[in-house]
Legacy VTK file of the C-alpha trace (Angstrom):
# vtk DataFile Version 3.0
C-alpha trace
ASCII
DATASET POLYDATA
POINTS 276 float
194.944 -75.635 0.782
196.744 -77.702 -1.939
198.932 -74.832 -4.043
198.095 -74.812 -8.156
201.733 -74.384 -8.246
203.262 -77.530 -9.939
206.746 -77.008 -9.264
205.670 -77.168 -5.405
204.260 -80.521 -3.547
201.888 -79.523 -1.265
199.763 -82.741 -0.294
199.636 -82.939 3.116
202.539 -84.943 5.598
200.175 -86.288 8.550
201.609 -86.968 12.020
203.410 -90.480 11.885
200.846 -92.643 13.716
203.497 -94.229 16.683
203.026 -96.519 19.970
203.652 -95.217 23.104
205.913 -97.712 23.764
208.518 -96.512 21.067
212.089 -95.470 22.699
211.627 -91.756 22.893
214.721 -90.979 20.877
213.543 -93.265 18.221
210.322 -91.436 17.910
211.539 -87.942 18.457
213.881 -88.862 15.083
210.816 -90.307 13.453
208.579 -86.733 14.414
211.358 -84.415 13.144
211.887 -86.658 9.957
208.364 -85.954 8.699
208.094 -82.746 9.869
210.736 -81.744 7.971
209.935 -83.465 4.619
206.639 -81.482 5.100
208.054 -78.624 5.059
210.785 -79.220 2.416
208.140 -80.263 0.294
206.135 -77.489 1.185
208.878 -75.060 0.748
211.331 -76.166 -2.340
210.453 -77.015 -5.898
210.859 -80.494 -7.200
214.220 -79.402 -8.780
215.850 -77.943 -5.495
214.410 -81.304 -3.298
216.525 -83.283 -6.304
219.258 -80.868 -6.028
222.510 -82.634 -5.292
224.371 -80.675 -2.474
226.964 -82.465 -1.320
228.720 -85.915 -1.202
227.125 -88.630 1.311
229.325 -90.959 3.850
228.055 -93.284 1.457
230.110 -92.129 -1.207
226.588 -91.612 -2.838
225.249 -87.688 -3.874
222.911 -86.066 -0.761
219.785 -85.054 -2.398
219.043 -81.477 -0.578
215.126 -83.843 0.453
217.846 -85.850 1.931
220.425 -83.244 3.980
216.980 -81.563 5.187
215.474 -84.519 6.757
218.443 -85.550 7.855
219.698 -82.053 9.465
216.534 -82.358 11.714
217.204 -86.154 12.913
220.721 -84.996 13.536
219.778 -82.384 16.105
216.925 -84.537 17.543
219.842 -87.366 18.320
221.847 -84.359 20.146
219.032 -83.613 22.062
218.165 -86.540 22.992
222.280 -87.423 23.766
222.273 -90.316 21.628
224.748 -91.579 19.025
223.186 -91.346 15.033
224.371 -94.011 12.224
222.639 -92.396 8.929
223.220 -92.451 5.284
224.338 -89.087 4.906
226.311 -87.679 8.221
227.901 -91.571 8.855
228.425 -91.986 12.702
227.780 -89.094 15.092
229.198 -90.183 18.427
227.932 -88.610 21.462
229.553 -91.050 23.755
226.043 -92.916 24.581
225.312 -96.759 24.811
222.259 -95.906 22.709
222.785 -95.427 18.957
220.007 -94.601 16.239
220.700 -96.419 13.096
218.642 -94.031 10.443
217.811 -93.927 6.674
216.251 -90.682 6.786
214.444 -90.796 3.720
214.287 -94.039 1.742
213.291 -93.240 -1.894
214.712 -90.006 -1.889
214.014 -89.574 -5.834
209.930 -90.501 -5.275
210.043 -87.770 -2.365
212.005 -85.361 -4.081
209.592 -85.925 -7.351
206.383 -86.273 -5.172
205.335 -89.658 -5.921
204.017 -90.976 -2.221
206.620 -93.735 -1.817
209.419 -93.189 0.394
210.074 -93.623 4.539
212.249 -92.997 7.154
213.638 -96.338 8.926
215.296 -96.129 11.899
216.527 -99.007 14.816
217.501 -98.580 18.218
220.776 -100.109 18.850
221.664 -100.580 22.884
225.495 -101.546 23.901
225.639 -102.773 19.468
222.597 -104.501 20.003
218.885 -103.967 18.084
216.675 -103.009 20.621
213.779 -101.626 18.371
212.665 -101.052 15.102
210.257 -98.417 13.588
209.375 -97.763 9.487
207.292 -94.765 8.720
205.482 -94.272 5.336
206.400 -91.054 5.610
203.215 -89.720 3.122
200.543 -91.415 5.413
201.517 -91.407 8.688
201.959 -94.932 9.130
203.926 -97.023 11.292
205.714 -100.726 11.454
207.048 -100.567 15.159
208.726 -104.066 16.351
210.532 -104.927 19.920
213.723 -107.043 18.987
213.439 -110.753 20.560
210.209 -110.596 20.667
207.198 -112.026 17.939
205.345 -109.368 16.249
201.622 -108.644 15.305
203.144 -108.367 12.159
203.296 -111.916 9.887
204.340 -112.957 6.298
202.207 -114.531 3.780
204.240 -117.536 4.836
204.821 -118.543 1.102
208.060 -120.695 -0.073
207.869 -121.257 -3.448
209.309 -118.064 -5.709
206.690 -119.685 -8.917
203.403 -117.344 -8.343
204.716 -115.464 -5.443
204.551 -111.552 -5.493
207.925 -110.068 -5.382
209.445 -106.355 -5.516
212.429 -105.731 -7.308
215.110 -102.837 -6.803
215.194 -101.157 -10.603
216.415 -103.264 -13.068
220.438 -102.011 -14.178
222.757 -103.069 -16.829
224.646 -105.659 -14.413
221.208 -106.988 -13.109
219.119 -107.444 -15.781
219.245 -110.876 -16.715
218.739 -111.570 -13.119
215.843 -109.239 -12.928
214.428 -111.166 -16.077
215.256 -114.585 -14.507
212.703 -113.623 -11.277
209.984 -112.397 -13.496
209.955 -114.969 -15.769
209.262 -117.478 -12.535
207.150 -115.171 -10.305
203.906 -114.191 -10.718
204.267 -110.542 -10.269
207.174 -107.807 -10.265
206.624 -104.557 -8.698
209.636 -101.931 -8.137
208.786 -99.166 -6.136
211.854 -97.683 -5.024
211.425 -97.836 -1.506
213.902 -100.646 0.055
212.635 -100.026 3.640
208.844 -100.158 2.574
208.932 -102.949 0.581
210.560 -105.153 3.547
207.917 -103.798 5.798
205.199 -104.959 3.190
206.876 -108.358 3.376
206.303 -108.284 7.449
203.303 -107.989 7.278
202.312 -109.880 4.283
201.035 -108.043 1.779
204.089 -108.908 -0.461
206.219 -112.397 -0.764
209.839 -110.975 -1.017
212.112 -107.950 -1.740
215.299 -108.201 -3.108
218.159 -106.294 -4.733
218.751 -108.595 -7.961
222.689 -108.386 -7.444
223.426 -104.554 -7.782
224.997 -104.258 -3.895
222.827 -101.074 -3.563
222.091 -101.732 0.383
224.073 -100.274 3.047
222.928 -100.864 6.728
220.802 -98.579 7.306
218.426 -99.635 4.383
218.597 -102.828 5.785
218.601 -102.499 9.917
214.572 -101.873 10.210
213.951 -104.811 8.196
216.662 -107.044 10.127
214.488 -106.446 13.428
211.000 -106.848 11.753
211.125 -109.374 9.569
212.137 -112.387 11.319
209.776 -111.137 14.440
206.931 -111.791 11.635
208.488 -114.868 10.719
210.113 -114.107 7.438
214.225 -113.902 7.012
216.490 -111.370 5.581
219.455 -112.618 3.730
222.752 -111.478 1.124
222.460 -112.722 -2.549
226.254 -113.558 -2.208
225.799 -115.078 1.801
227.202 -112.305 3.205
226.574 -111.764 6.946
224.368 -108.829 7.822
226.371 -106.806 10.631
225.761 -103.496 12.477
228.862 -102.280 11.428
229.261 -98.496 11.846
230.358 -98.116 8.327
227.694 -97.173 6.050
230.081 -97.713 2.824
229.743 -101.774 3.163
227.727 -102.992 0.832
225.060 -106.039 0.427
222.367 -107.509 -2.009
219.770 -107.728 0.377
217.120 -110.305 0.255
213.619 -110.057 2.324
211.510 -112.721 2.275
208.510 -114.706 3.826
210.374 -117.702 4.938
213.800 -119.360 4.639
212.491 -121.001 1.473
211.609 -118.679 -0.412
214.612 -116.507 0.021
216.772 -119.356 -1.103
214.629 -120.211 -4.135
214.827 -116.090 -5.253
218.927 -116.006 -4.590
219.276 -119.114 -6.656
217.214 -117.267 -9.039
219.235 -114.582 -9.084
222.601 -116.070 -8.870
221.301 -118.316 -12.064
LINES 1 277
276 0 1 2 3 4 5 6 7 8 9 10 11 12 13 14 15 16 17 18 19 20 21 22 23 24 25 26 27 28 29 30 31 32 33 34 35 36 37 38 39 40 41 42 43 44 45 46 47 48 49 50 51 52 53 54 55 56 57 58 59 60 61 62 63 64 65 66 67 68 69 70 71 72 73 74 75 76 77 78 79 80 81 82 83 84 85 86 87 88 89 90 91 92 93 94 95 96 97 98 99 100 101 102 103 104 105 106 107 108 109 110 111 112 113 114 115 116 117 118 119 120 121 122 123 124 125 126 127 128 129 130 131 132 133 134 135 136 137 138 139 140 141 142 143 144 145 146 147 148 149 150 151 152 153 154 155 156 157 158 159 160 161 162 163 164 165 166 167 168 169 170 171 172 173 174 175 176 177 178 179 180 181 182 183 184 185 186 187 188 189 190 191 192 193 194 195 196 197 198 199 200 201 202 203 204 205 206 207 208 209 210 211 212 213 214 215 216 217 218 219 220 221 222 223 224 225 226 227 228 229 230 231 232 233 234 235 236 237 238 239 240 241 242 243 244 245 246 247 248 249 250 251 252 253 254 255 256 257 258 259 260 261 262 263 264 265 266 267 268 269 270 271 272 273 274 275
């Protein structure tokens, strides 16, 4: 039953709706993600989910949506004796070849406020290298799963001209808004969701042209690693505004401007856009 209490957010977190081929670490982390944002949101007010309770890896605040989620991924890497890359904790080492590459929840401000936009991404890194990539929408269950080095059911819209194309935009700021301006002026629709991880998983599978991050170097790796594994396997790229190599660098304070987008084209044509 959905509580009358507004300061709770009680729609319902469904099972995430996984292959059976997923690496069973990967989808034990993706299980104990979403049950624990169902029961943070289930449990805590929209205040305490937005409560800032300590200072990330990042250098970024750790919404207490965030440290929750993340608490329960943590112990689901022990178990599972793998090594964890996420936002919050940094690197966990368990001295395994096999390291989970997490953002536990992406869009922590829509979960924490209950708007139905945020996931957990998560790759599966073996010996340094992607393995495996899986995106939950954590509100409905579903699931962008993709084997590294292999093509994907998932494609783009296969567009490469920016003029017309749908693109979502990371919130305009001060330092980004003539850039942000610049895109919708030449596109022919801006969404911003708030969801990095989403929004590159929309682009896989073509529902949206490109993602980017207008210049603001909000990206760290793990908001970025899902969408390095399923994008190009559904024939889009992922690139840096500034041509910055994307690494899997255990170091989640490097920064990048990351750029998702159907094909090598377009992604040029929206960084010369934003770059002016």
């Amino acid at each position: 039953m959905i509580s009358a209490n507004p300061e709770h957010i009680n729609w319902p977190v469904p099972e995430p709706e996984l292959p059976a081929e997923v690496h069973p670490a990967l989808a034990e982390a993706v299980r104990a993600a979403a049950t624990a944002y169902r029961a943070a949101r289930h449990t805590h007010s929209r205040a305490a989910l937005a409560e800032e309770v300590a200072d990330g890896a990042d250098g970024t605040p750790t919404m207490r949506v965030d440290a929750l989620v993340e608490d329960a991924i943590a112990e689901a890497a022990a178990r599972n004796g793998v090594n964890l890359l996420s936002e919050e904790a940094g690197y966990l080492d368990h001295g395994s070849a096999t390291t989970l590459v997490v953002d536990p929840v992406d869009g922590s401000a829509n979960a924490a406020a209950g708007v139905p936009l945020c996931a957990f991404a998560g790759v599966v890194l073996a010996d340094g290298t992607p393995a495996e990539a899986v995106t939950c929408w954590l509100d409905t269950g579903r699931c962008w799963w993709t084997r590294a080095g292999t093509e994907s059911t998932y494609r783009t819209s296969g567009r490469t001209d920016l003029a017309g194309a749908s693109v979502n935009l990371l919130r305009p700021k001060a330092n980004t808004l003539p850039a942000w301006q610049r895109v919708a002026r030449v596109a022919g629709r801006v969404r911003a969701l708030s969801t990095s991880c989403l929004e590159a998983a929309l682009v896989a599978e073509g529902s949206v042209d490109a993602f980017a991050d207008p210049g603001s170097d909000t990206h760290r790796i793990v908001d970025l690693a899902a969408a390095m594994v399923t994008v190009p396997a559904a024939g889009g790229v992922v690139l840096d505004v500034h041509g910055r190599p994307l690494e899997f660098a255990m170091d989640v304070t490097r920064r990048w401007s990351g750029v998702v987008a159907a094909t090598r084209p377009l992604g040029e044509q929206l960084i010369a856009t934003i770059l002016g």
